[in-house]
C-alpha positions as CSV (number, residue, x, y, z in Angstrom):
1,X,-5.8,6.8,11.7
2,X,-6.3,9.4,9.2
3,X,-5.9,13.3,9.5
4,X,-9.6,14.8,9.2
5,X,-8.5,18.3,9.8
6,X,-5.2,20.1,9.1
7,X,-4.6,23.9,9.4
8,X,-2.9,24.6,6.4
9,X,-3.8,21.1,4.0
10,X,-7.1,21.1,2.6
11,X,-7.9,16.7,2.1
12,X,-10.5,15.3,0.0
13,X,-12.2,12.2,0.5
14,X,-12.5,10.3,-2.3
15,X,-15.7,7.7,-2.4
16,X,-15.7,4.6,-0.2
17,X,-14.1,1.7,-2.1
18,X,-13.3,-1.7,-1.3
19,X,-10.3,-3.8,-2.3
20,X,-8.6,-7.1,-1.3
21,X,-5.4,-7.0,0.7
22,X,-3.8,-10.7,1.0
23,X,-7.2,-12.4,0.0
24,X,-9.0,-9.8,2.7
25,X,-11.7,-6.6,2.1
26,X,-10.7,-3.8,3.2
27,X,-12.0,-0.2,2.6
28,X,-10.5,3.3,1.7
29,X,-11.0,6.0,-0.1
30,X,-10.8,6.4,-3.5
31,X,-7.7,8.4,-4.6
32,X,-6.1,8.3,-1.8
33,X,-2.9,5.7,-1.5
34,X,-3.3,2.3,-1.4
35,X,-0.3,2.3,1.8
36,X,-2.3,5.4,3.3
37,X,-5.7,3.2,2.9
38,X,-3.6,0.2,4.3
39,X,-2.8,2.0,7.8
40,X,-6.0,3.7,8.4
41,X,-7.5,-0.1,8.3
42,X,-4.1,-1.0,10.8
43,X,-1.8,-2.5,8.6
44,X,2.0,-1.4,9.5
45,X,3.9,-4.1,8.3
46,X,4.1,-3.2,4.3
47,X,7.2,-5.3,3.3
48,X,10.2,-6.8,4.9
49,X,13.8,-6.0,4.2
50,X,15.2,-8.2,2.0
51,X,18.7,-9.3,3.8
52,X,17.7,-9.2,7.7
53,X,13.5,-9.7,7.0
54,X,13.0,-6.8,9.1
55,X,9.6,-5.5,8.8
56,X,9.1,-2.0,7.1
57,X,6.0,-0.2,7.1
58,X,4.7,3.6,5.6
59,X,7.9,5.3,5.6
60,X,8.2,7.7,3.3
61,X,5.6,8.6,1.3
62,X,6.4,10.4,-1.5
63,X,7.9,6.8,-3.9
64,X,12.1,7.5,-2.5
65,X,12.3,4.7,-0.8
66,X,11.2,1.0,-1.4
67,X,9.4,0.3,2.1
68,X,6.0,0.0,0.5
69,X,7.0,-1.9,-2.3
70,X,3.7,-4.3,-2.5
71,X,2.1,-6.7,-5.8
72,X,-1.5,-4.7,-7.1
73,X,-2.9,-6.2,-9.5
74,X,0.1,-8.8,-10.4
75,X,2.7,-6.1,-10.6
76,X,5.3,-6.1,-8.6
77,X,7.2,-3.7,-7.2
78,X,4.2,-0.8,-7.0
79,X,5.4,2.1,-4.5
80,X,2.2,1.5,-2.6
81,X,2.6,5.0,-0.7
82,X,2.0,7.1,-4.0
83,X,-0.4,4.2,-5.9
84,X,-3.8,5.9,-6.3
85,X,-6.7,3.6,-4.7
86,X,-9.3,2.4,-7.1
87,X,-12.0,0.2,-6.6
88,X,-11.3,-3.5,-6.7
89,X,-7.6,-3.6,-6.9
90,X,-5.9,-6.6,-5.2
91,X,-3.2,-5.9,-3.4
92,X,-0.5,-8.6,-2.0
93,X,2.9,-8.4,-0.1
94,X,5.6,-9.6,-1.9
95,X,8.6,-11.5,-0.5
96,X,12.7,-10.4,-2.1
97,X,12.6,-8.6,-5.2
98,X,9.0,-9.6,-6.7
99,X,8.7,-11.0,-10.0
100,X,6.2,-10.6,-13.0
101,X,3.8,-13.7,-13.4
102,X,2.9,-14.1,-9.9
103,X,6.2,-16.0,-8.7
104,X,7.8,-14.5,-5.5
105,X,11.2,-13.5,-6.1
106,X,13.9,-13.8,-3.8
């Protein structure tokens, strides 16, 4: 699930990395986004709205929107789709608004 070859946009692969998503390893690429990393391994569900819990996935990729909106590293809140992948970052979905300290907000 990732573009390889583009006519016009020239990507870079960044080294293999691995990172934990909800307590599971998962690889990407270094530098690229952690929601980017996320869908190549098949992850579409990112988040869930927070009045009707419908899910939300990669949506728009460039931080507008709050559809990515994931926990790395005990932060909450991080716009997952512009987040920079590094080696060893856990990464968690959040449920409501997130809050600092590791309790789920609501």
């Amino acid at each position: 699930m990732r573009i390889e070859n583009h006519p016009i946009l020239e990507f870079r692969k960044g080294k293999k990395v691995t990172f934990t998503f909800n307590g599971a390893a998962v690889e990407g690429n270094e530098g690229e986004p952690v929601a980017a990393a996320l869908h190549a391994a098949g992850v579409r569900v990112l988040s869930h709205s927070r009045n009707y819990r419908r899910p939300r996935g990669f949506w728009c990729a460039i931080g507008n929107c709050s559809s990515c909106n994931m926990r790395v590293n005990g932060v909450p809140n991080v716009r997952t789709c512009v987040e920079p992948l590094l080696e060893g970052m856990i990464v968690e979905t959040q449920q409501g608004r997130g809050e600092i300290g590791g309790a789920a907000g609501g």
